[in-house]
C-alpha positions in Angstrom: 0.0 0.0 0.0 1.5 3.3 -1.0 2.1 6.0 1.6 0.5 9.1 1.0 2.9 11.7 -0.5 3.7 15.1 1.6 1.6 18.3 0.4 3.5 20.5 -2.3 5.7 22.7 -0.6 5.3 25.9 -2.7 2.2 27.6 -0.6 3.3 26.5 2.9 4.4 28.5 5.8 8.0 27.6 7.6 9.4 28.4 10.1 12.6 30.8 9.8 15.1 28.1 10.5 13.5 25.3 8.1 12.5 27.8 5.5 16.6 28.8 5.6 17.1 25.3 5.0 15.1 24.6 2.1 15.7 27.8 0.3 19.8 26.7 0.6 19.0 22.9 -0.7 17.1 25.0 -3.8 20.4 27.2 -4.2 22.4 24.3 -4.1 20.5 22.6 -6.5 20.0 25.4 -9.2 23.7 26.0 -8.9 24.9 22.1 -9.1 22.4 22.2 -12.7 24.1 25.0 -13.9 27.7 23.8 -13.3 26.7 20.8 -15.0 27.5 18.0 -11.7 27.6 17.8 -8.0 27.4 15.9 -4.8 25.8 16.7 -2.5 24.8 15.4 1.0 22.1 16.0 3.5 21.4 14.1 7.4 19.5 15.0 10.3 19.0 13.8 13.8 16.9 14.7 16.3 18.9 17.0 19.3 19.0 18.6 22.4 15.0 19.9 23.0 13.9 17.8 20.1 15.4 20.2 17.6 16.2 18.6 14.3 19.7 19.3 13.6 20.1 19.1 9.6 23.6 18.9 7.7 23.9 19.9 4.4 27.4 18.9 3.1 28.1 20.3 -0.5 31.6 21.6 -0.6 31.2 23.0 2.7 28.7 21.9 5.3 25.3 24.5 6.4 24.0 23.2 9.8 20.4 24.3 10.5 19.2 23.8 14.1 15.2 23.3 13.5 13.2 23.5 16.5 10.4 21.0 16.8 7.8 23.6 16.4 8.5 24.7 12.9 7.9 20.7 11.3 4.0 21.3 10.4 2.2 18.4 10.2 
């Protein structure tokens, strides 16, 4: 039985932090396309007060320190 998928994200509200996050994954992406190849890599885990603490390693590594109450569900 297939899952159902998440809700489009263009229309929803984030939180600073997460919204920070996903507008660098875009960047990274556009910019990857227009160099013609990358590598990219991107982990989370859940940290102190249950804030999610996401790594985005393309070069360079971008930490974002989510807190629980930005993930809408």
């Amino acid at each position: 039985m297939r899952e159902p998928s998440a809700p489009p994200l263009q229309g929803r509200t984030y939180g600073r932090q997460l919204r920070e996050a996903l507008d660098r994954i875009e960047g990274l992406i556009v910019e990857g396309l227009r160099h013609g190849f990358f590598n990219y890599s991107i982990h989370c885990e859940i940290g102190r007060d249950g804030r999610r603490e996401l790594v985005i390693e393309a070069g360079k590594s971008h930490k974002f320190r989510i807190p629980q109450d930005e993930l809408s569900r």
